[in-house]
N, C-alpha and C positions, 0 to 999 in steps of 0.2 A: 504494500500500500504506500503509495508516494503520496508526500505531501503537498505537492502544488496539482493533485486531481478531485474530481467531484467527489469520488469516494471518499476520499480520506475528509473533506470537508464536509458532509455529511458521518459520519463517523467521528467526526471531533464535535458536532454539534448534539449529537445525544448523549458523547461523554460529557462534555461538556455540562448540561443541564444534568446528568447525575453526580457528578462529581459534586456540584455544589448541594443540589437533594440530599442527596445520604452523609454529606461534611458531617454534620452532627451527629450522624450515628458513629463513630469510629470505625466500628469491626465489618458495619452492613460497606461503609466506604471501602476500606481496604481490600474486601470482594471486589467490589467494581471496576475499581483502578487493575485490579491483576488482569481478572478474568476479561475487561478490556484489553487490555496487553495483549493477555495471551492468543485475543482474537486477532489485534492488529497483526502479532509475528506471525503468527501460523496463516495469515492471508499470505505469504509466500508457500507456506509447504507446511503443512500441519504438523511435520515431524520436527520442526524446528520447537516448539511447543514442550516436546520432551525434554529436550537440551536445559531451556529453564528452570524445566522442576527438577531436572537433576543437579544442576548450579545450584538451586537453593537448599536442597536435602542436602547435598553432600557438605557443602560449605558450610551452611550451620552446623552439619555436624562436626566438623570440622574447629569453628569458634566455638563449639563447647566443650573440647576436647582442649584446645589452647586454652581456656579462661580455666580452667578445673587444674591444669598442671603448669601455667605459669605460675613464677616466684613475685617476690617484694621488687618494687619499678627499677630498672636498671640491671635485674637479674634474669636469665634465663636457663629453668632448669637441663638436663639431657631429655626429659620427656617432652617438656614444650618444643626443644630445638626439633625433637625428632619428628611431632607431628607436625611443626611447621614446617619441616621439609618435604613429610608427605601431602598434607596440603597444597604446597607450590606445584607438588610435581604430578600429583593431578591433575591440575589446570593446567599446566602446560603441556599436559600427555593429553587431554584431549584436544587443548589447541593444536597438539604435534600430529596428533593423528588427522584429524579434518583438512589440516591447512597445510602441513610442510612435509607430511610421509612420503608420499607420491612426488615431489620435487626432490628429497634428499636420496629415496629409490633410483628414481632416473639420475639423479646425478652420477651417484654411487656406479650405477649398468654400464656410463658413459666413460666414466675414472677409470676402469677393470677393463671396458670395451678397448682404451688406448695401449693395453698391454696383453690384448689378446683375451681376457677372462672374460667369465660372465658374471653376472650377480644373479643369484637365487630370489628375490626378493619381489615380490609380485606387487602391480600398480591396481593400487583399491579404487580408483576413480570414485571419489565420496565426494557426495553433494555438497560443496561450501556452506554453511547457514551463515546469515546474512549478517555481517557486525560480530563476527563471535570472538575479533582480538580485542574488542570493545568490553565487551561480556568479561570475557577473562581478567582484563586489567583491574575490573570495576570488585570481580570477586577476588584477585589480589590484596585487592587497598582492602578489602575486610579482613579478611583472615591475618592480615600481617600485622594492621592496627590493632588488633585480638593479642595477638601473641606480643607484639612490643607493650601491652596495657594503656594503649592511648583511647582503649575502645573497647566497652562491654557486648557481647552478643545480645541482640534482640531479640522481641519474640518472632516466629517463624513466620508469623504472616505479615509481620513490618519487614523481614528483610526479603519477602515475595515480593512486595510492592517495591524494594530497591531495584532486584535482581530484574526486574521487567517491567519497570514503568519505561510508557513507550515514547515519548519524546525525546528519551537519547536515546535508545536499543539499538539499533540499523547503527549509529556512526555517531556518537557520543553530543556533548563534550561527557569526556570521562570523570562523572561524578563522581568523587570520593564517598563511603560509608559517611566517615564525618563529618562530612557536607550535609549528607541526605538526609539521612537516618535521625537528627535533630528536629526537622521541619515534620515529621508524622506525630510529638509528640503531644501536639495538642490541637486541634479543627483550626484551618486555616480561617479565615475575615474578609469574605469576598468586598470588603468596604477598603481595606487595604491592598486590594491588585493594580497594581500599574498598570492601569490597560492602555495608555498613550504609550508607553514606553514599550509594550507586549505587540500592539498593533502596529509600531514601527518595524520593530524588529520580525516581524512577520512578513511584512509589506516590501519591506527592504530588503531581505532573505528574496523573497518570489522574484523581485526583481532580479536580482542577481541571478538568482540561476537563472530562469525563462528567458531575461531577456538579455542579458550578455552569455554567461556561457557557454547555453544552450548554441546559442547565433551563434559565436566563436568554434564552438564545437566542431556543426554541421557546416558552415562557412570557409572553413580553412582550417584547420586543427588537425580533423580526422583523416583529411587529404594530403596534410605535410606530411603525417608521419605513413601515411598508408603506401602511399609513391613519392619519396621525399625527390626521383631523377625526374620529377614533371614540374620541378618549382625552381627558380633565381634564387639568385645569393640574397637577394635585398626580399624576394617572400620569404624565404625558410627565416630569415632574422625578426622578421614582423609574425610570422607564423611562432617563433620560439616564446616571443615577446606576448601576443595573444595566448598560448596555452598557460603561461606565467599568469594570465590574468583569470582565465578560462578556470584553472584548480582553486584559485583566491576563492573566487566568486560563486564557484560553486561550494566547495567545503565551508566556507564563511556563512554560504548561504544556507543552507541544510541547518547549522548549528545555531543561527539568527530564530531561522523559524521554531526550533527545539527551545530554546530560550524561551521566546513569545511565547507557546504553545505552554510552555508548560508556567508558563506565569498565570498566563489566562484559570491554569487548574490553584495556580496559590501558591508555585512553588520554584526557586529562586534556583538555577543550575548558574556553572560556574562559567566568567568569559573565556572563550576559548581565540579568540582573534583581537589583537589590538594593533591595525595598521601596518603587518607586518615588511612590505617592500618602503616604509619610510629608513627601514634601518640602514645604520652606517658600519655595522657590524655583520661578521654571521653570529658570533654570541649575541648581537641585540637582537637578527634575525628568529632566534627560537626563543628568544623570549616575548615574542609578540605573535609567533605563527605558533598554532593547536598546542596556546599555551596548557591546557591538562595533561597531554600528552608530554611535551617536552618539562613541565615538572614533576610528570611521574617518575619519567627517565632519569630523572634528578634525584626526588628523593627514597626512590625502590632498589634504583639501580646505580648510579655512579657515585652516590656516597656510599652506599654499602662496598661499593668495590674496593673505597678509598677516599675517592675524592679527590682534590688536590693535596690532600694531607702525602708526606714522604718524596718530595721532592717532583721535578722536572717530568723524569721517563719514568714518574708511576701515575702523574699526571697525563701524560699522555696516553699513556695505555689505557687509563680509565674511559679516556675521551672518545678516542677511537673504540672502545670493547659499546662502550653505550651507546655509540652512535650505528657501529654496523648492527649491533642488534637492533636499534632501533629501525635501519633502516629493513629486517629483514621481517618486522612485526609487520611491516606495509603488504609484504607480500611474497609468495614463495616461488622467488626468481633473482637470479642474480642481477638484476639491472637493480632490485634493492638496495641489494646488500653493496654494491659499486656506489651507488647512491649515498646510504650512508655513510660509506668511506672517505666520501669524499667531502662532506659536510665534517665528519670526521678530524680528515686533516685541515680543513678549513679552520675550524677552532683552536686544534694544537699550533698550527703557524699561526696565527693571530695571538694566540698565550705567550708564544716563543718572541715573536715579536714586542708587544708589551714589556716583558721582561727584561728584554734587551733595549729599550730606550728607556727602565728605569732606573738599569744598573750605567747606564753610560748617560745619564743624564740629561737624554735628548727630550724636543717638546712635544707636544701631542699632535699628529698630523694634523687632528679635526679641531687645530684653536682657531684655523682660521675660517671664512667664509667657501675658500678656494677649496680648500683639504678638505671641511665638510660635503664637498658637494662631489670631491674625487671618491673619497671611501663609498658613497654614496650609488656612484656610478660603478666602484670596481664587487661591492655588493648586489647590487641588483642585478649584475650582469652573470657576477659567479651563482646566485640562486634561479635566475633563469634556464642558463644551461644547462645546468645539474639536474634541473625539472626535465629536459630532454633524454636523461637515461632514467628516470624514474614515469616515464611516459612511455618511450619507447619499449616493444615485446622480447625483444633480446640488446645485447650489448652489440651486436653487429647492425641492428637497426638502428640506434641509438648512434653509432660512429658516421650510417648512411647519412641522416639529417644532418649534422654536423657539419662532415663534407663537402655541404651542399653550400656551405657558406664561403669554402672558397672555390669549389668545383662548379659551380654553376653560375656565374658572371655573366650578368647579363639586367637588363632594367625592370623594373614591376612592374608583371602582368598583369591580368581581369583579375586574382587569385585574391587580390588585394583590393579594396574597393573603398571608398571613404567613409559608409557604415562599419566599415573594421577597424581602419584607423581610431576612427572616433571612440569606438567600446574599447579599443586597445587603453587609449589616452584614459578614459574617464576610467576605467580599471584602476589605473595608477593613480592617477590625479583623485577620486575620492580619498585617498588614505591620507592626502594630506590636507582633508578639512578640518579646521578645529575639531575637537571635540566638544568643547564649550559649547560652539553655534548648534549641535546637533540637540546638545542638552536644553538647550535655550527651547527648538524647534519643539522637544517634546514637552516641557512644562507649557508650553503656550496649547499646546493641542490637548494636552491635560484640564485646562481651563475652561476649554472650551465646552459650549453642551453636548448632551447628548445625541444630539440630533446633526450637529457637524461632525463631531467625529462619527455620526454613522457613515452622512457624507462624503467622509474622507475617505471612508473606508473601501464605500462601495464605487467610488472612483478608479481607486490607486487598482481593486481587483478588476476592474472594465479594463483598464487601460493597462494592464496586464496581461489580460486576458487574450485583449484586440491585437496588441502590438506582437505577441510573443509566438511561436511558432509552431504547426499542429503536432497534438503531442509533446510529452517533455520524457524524458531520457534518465535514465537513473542518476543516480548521486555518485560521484568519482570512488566515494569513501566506502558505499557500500560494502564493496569485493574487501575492505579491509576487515 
């Protein structure tokens, strides 16, 4: 069930009106929120459904097993450690099986195939369910907050409504246990929902995906990378440039609407996008791109590794270990895990550097107007391309498009059209609107009655509607 179709808009409008009906009952609510859930997922494949209640059976059982044999704060017995270990490796044996079995099989066949052997290992071809690195992280951040004691286990049908409330299930933002799990414990106040600020971020999400990256997509995107030897130097560079906007727009937009949506029910998830191609950095760049993700990676994984703690080369190795794995959470293919690496060594040279102009004194490139605007350029450029092997189906398609930047000279074709330009340009150029003015826009529409914000409302979806393309196309993040 996609969010910018009739279905799903008709399906939010009768949860809608229950969610706030039964607020006051607790327990009659928390039915509805799941068993809605479980309707929205299983509209892909009803067996997806199972997965859920297996997430929440196991894993509670799981945080009552940690809360029962963890020690005094700061301590962890050999029993806690041990089911925390089996806990992890749980979730990621079922994430290993679904998502990466059949990639590290084939690999394996292809490894042994170049020395004459064969691998025994047979290809499961299993159904991906939709969002379930999502799922995994989210029942992570329980069981681990359980066993560190920053977090008591819940009752079993508060952590059903964690494990599948459906406006982040499919592709987050990856809401933390204790995030969530805070806001069930007492009837939300439909009198305090932001709904100018829920109906923005709604409105503004639909746009983005319908009407840029959709356009972007089917316009030139899917055609660079599909026959990258039928494009110019100067399209595949606006073509690399549009898919840079194309993923913003659509991932941005998905988690816009998740937001709204689930404000509209009473319940606040966390920002996952703040401006990210404004950065001057690639370390500013992940702290503004699927910031839940990129602090999960933080605090689950590259401080447990270490951190920066122990010097230089264990800094580095953290960086890079958290990054390839991060890139290989996206998806079970090496233009990932190359992806990561590469983002990877981005941050370790950028650390290496810092270092080295604080030990030798020197000034900070971005004191000036000029330096600011070069980090600027030599950032956006290095996250664009890098979006090219993380787009691209293998690393040999990935070098095609590339090539084409200097193999294919020659002037822009029809390929490229002034509507492209324009969603290219405005792609970028939103990010660096105030924030203030947008806040301004929403208290003033806040203000207003009811009867223009209906206005508003039922505007923005016409001309949404009207302007946007037939059909809309899933969400990039899905397949993660």
């Amino acid at each position: 069930m996609l969010f910018p179709t009739v279905t799903f808009a008709v399906f939010f409008l009768i949860v809608y009106v229950a969610n706030w009906l039964t607020m006051p009952r607790p327990r009659l609510w928390r039915w509805t929120i799941v068993t809605a859930s479980f309707l929205f997922y299983g509209w892909w494949d009803w067996r997806f459904i199972l997965l859920l209640v297996a997430a929440a059976l196991g894993n509670q059982f799981f945080a009552a097993r940690l809360a029962a044999t963890r020690g005094a704060e700061g301590r962890r017995p050999a029993a806690a450690r041990a089911w925390l270990a089996i806990a992890v490796a749980a979730n990621l044996g079922v994430l290993g099986l679904f998502k990466y079995y059949d990639f590290f099989a084939a690999s394996l066949d292809q490894l042994l195939g170049a020395f004459g052997l064969e691998s025994s290992l047979p290809l499961l071809d299993l159904v991906l369910p939709v969002g379930i690195s999502f799922l995994t992280f989210r029942m992570l951040t329980y069981v681990i907050d359980v066993a560190r004691g920053g977090l008591d286990p819940v009752p079993l049908l508060d952590f059903a409504v964690y494990v599948a409330f459906f406006p982040y299930l499919l592709a987050g933002p990856i809401a933390r246990a204790a995030e969530f799990l805070p806001q069930l414990r007492a009837p939300r106040d439909p009198r305090s929902v932001d709904a100018a600020r829920a109906f923005r971020l709604i409105l503004g999400g639909l746009a983005k995906k319908v009407l840029i990256a959709d356009y972007l997509a089917t316009h030139l995107v899917n055609g660079l990378f599909a026959t990258p030897e039928q494009y110019s130097s100067w399209e595949t560079l606006i073509g690399i440039y549009a898919y840079a906007v194309q993923i913003y727009c659509d991932f941005s937009g998905y988690t816009d609407i998740a937001i709204g949506v689930a404000l509209l029910l009473g319940f606040e998830l966390p920002e996952n996008f703040a401006a990210p191609y404004v950065a001057r950095s690639v370390r500013e760049f992940w702290r503004r791109w699927h910031i839940t993700l990129s602090s999960w990676l933080r605090d689950y994984l590259y401080i447990p590794l270490g951190g920066s703690r122990g010097g230089g080369r264990k800094t580095a190795r953290n960086l890079m270990a958290t990054m390839l794995l991060g890139g290989l959470w996206h998806g079970a293919a090496w233009t990932f895990v190359l992806w990561g690496g590469l983002h990877g060594a981005a941050l370790v040279a950028e650390r290496g550097a810092a270092e080295r102009r604080r030990r030798g004194g020197l000034a900070d490139p971005g004191a000036t107007p000029g330096g600011r605007a070069r980090q600027w350029l030599l950032t956006f450029h290095f996250v664009a391309f890098a979006w090219v092997v993380f787009r691209a189906d293998t690393v040999a398609a990935a070098v095609s498009v590339l090539a084409r930047l200097i193999t294919g000279l020659g002037s822009i074709g029809d390929a490229v059209t002034p509507t492209i330009l324009a969603l290219v340009a405005l792609g970028i150029g939103m990010q660096f609107v105030p924030r203030g003015l947008t806040e301004r826009f929403e208290a003033g529409f806040s203000r207003a009655g009811w009867l223009i914000q209906g206005l508003g409302l039922a505007a923005g979806l016409f001309l949404i509607d009207y302007l946007g393309p037939q059909g809309v196309a899933e969400f990039i993040y899905f397949g993660f």
